[in-house]
C-alpha positions in Angstrom: 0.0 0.0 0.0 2.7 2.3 0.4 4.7 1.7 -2.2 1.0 2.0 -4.1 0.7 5.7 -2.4 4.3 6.6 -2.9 3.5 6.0 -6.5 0.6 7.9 -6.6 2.1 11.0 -5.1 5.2 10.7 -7.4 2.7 10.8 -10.6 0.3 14.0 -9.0 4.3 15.9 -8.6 4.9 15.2 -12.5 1.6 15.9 -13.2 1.1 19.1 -11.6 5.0 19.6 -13.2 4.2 19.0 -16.7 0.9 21.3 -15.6 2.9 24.2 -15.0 5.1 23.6 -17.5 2.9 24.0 -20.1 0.9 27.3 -19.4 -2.3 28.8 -21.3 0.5 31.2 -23.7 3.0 28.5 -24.5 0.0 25.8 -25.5 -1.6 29.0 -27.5 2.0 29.9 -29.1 1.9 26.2 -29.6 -1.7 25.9 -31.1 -0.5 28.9 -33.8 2.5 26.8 -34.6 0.8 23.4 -35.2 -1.9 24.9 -37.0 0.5 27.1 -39.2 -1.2 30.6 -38.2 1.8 31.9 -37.2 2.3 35.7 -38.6 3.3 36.0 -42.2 3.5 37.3 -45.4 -0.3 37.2 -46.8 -0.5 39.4 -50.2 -3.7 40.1 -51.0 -3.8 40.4 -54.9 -5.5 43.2 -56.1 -7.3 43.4 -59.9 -4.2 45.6 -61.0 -1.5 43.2 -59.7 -3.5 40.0 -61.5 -3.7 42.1 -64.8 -0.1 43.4 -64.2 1.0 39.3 -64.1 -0.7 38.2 -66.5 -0.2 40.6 -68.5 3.8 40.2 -68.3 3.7 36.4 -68.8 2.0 37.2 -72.4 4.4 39.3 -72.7 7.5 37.2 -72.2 6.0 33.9 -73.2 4.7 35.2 -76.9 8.9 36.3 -77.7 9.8 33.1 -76.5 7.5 30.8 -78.8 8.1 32.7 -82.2 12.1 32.1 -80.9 11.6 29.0 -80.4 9.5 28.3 -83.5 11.7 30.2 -86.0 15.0 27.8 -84.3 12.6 24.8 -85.3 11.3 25.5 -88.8 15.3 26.1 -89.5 15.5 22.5 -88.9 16.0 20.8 -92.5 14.3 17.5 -92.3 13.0 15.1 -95.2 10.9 11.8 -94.7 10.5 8.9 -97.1 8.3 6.4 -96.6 9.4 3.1 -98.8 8.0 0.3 -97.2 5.4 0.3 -100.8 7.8 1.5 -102.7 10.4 -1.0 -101.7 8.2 -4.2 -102.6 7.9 -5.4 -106.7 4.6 -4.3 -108.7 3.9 -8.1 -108.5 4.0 -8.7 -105.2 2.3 -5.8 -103.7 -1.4 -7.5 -103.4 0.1 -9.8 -101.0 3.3 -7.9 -98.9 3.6 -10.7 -96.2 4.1 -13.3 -98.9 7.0 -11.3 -100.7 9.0 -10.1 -97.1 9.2 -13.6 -96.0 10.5 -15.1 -99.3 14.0 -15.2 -98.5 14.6 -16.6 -102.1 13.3 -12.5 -103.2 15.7 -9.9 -103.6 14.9 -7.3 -101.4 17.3 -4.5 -102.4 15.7 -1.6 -104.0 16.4 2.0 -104.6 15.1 5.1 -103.8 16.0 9.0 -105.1 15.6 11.6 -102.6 16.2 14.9 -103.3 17.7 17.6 -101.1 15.2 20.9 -101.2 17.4 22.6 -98.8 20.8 22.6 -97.7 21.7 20.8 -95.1 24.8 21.1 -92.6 26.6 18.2 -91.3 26.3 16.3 -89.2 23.4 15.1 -90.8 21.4 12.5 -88.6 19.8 9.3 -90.1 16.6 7.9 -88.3 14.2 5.0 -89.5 10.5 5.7 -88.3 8.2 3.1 -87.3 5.0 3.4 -87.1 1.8 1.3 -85.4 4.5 -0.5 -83.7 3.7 -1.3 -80.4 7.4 -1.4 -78.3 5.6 -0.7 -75.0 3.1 -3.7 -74.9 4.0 -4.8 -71.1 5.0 -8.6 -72.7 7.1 -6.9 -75.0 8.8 -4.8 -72.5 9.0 -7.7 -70.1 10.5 -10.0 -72.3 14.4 -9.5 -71.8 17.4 -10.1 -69.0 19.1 -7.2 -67.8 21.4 -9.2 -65.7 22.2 -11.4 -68.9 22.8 -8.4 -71.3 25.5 -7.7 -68.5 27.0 -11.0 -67.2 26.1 -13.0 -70.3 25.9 -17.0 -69.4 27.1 -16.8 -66.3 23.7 -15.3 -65.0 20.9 -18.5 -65.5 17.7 -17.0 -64.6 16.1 -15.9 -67.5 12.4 -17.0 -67.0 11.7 -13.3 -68.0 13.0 -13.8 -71.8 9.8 -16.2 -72.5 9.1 -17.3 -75.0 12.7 -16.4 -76.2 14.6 -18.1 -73.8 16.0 -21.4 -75.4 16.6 -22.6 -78.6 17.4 -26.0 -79.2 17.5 -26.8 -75.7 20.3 -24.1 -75.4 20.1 -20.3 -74.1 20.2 -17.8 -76.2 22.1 -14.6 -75.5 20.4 -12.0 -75.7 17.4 -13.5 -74.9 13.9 -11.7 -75.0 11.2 -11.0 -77.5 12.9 -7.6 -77.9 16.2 -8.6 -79.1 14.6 -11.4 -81.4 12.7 -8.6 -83.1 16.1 -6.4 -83.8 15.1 -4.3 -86.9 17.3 -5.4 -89.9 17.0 -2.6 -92.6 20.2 -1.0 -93.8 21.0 1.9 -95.9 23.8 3.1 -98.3 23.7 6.8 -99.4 25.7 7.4 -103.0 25.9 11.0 -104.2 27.7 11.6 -107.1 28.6 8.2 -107.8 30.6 8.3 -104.9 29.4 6.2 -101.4 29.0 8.7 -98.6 30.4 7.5 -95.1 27.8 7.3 -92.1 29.4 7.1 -89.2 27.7 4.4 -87.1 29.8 5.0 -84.0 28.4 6.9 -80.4 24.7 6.2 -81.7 23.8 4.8 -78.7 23.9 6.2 -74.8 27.0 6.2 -73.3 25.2 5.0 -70.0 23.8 2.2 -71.8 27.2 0.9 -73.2 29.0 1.2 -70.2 27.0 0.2 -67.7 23.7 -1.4 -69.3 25.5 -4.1 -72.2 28.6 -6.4 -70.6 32.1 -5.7 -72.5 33.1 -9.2 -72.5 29.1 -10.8 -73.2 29.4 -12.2 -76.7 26.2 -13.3 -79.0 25.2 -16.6 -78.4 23.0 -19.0 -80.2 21.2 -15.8 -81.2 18.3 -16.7 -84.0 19.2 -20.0 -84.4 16.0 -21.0 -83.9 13.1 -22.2 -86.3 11.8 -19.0 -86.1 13.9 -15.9 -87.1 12.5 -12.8 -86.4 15.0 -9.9 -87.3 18.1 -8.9 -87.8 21.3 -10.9 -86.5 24.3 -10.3 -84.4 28.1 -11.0 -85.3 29.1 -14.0 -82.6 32.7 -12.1 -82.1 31.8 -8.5 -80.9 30.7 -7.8 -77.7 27.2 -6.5 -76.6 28.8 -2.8 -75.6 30.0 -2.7 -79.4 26.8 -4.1 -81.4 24.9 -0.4 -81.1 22.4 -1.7 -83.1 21.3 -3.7 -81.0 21.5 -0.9 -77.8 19.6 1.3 -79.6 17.0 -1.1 -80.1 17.1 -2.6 -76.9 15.4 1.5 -75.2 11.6 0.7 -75.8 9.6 3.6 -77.4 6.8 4.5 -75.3 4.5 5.6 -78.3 3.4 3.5 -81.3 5.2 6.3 -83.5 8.9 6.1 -82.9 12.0 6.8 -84.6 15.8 5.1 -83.7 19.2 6.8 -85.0 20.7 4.8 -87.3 23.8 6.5 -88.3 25.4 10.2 -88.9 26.9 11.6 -92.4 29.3 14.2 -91.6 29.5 16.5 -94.9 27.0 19.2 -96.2 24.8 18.6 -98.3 23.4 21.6 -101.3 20.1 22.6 -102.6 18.7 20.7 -105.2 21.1 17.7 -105.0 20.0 14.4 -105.6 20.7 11.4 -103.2 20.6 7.7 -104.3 19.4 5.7 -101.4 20.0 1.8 -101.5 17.8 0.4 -99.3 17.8 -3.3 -97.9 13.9 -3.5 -96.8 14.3 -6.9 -94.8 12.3 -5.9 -92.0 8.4 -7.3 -91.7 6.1 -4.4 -90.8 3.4 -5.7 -93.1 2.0 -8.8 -91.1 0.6 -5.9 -88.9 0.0 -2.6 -91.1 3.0 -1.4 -89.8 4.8 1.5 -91.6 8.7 2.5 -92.3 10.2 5.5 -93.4 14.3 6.8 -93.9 14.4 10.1 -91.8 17.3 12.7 -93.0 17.6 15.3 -90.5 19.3 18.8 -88.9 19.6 20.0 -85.7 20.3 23.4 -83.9 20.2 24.6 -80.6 16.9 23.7 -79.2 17.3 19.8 -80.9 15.2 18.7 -84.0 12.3 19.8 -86.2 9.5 20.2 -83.1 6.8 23.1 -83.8 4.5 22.1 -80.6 7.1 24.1 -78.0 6.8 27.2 -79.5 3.1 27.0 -80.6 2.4 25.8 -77.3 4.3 29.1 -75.5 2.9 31.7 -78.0 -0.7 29.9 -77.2 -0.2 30.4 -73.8 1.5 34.2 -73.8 -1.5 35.0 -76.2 -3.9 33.5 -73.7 -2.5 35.5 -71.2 -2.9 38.8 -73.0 -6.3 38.2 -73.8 -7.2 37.3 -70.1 -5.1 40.5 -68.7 -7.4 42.5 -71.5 -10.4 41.0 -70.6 -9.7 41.7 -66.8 -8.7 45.1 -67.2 -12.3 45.8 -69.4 -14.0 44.3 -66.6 -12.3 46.2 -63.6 -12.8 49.7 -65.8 -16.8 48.6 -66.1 -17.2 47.5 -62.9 -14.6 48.3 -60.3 -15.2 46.6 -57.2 -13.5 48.4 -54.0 -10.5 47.2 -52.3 -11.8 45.6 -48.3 -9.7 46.4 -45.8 -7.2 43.9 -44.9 -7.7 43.6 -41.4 -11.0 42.6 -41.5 -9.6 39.2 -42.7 -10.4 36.1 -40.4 -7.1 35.2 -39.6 -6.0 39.1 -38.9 -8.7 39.3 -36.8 -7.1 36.0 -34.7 -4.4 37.5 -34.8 -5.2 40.4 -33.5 -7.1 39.0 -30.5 -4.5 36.8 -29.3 
């Protein structure tokens, strides 16, 4: 019993402690605090500051979209589609038929000319469209740790159904890999073949860290069922940039993939012979191809929808500051008085 009373009086001494240590100002002060009403900067924005803002964004936005749309339309940029024009006359009423004939020639020619002129380096893209990269099995169906460590890493129940071929794994394994896109292209001007540089096309990230320097090809394709392009057996996953490029999903159904760089100018009004090698099978599902020749500047590649997006949004802006302003001259509403405001008026009191 007495320890039970001791016990009792020692609690009533920290109560009544904790009591006074906590009096009615410090639990207000910390009321204010918890509920973030402590005293601070409150601007109250008047009709001629929201006009005055608005009317400055318009202002700075507008310069910046035609700057920005003027750096784009300098961008030179020509797209071919060939994937018709690629195929024989003959064979056109039945595409699939003709792309998987492997017994066809499927070289062909194209003539592109050059309406502007175009300073190197000159990038080289092929566009693919209604090709879906970012369907989740597709994604899912690759080995990161095998694109790495090659066969020393087993696991690679996420490369199904391209796992094994003839009871052996296949490196790289994965749907993605197995679809590599197999087009080439040779670009003669003047009779003479123009070098592309096929070299850096990739991320530096993704060769260094992404694709293992000493993971070779292995039983890549081998299978009964080829699907696109093949990989030389005796250079390393960091070199084959091809394949790296390939290996970054698109995200959209309408992509395009660097191919290569030519690094000399090009004039007005020259013509370009393009030999094309249309291997690849986009026509089992509608799919479309096309050769991309393009510039770039400061702010990237041919892209109108920045600067028509900020001039459509610095016009907005001066329309809503003039539309503001005509309403505030019409019908000007008076200014309250700021310390009529509820939490003033708290303040205040306390």
């Amino acid at each position: 019993m007495e320890m039970e009373g001791g016990s009792t009086s020692g609690s009533v001494g920290e109560g009544a402690q904790v009591t006074r240590q906590f009096s009615p100002a410090r639990s207000r002060a910390f009321y204010r605090f918890t509920q973030q009403n402590l005293p601070a900067c409150k601007p109250v924005l008047t009709p001629g500051c929201v006009i005055t803002i608005f009317l400055l964004m318009g202002i700075v936005l507008t310069p910046v979209g035609l700057v920005c749309l003027r750096a784009s339309e300098s961008v030179v940029e020509i797209v071919n589609r060939y994937d018709i024009e690629c195929i024989p006359v003959p064979y056109r009423s039945n595409k699939v038929a003709y792309i998987r004939d492997s017994s066809i020639s499927k070289n062909c020619t194209l003539k592109i000319k050059v309406e502007n002129r175009m300073k190197a380096p000159i990038y080289i893209y092929y566009e693919l469209d209604n090709y879906y990269q970012n369907h989740r099995r597709y994604v899912k169906s690759r080995s990161d740790k095998q694109l790495r460590h090659g066969l020393e890493y087993k696991d690679t129940s996420s490369c199904k159904p391209e796992e094994k071929s003839n009871g052996l794994p296949i490196v790289p394994c994965g749907l993605i890999a197995w679809s590599l896109f197999n087009d080439s292209y040779s670009f003669i001007h003047d009779t003479v073949e123009m070098k592309v540089n096929r070299k850096n096309i990739s991320w530096k990230s993704d060769r260094e860290h992404k694709f293992g320097k000493n993971v070779y090809p292995f039983n890549f394709q081998n299978g009964t069922l080829i699907g696109g392009g093949k990989l030389n057996p005796k250079v390393p996953l960091s070199e084959q940039e091809d394949l790296i490029v390939w290996m970054r999903a698109a995200a959209l159904p309408k992509f395009r993939k660097l191919y290569g760089v030519i690094e000399e100018n090009l004039e007005a009004n020259e013509v370009i012979e393009v030999r094309v090698a249309n291997n690849y099978n986009t026509y089992s599902f509608g799919g479309k191809k096309k050769l991309v020749l393009t510039t770039s500047n400061w702010l990237g590649g041919k892209n109108n929808f920045l600067g028509i997006a900020y001039m459509a949004t610095g016009s907005l802006c001066i329309v809503i500051s003039i539309l503001f302003a005509l309403i505030h001259v019409k019908n000007p509403r008076p200014h309250g008085d700021p310390t009529y405001l509820s939490w003033n008026r708290k303040s205040n009191a306390s």
